[in-house]
Every structure is written in structure tokens, then in C-alpha cells.
C-alpha positions in Angstrom: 0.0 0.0 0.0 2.6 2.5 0.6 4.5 2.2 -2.6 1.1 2.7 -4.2 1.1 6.2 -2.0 4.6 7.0 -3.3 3.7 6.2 -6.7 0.7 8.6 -6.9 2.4 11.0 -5.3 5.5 11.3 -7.0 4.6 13.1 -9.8 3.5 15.8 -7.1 6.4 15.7 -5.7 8.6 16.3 -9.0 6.2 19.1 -10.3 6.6 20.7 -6.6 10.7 20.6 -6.9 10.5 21.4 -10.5 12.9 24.3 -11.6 10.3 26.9 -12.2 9.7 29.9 -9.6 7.3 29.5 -7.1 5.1 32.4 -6.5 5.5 33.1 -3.4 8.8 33.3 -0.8 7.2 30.9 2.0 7.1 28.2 -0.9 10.5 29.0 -1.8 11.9 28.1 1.4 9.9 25.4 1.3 12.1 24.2 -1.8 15.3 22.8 -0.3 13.5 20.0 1.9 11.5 18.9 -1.0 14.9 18.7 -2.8 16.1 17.0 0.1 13.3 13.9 -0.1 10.6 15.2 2.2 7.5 14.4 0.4 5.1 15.9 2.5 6.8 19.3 1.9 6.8 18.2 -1.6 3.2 17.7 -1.3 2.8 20.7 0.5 4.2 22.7 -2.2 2.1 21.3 -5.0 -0.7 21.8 -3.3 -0.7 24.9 -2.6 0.8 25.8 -6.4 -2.6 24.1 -7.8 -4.6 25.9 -5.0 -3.2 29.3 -6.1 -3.6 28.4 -9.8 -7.2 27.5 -9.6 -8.0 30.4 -7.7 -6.6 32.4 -10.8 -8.7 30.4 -13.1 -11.2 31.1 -11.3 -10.5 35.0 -11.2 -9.8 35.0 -14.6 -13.3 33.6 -15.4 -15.3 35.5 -13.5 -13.5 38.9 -14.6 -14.6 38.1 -18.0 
């Protein structure tokens, strides 16, 4: 069971550590321990990046 875990969530985890910028400086600092192998801050990370882009999405929509 927890390889299946690992498995879904490693393509999180490599978008999250992935060599764009992160929008904001918290997530940044987050950076070096997802780097590092902490998944949860790797999961942390990409969450919050898809929060923050749905939420523009969602902006952009309704500004339309």
C-alpha cells in the first residue's frame, strides 16, 4: 500500500521541486527540503501551487 502512495504522489512531488519559480517566498523556502526527499513538503508545495492556480482560473473567469 505504501508504494502505491509513493507512486501517486511522486509526480506531485517532482512538479513541486520542479525548476520553475514558485510564486510566493514561503514556498521557496519550502524548496530545499522537498529537494532534500521530504514528500510531505513536496506535497505541500504542489498543493498549494494548484490551489493558487485555480484560484486564478477562477478570477480570470469571472472577470470576464
Amino acid at each position: 500500500m505504501k508504494k502505491v502512495v509513493m507512486s501517486l504522489l511522486a509526480p506531485l512531488a517532482l512538479a513541486a521541486c520542479g525548476s520553475y519559480d514558485l510564486p510566493t517566498e514561503e514556498l521557496r523556502q519550502m524548496k530545499p527540503a522537498c529537494s532534500g526527499g521530504d514528500l510531505a513538503v513536496c506535497a505541500d508545495i504542489g498543493h498549494a501551487v494548484r490551489q493558487q492556480r485555480t484560484e486564478a482560473a477562477y478570477l480570470a473567469r469571472t472577470a470576464e
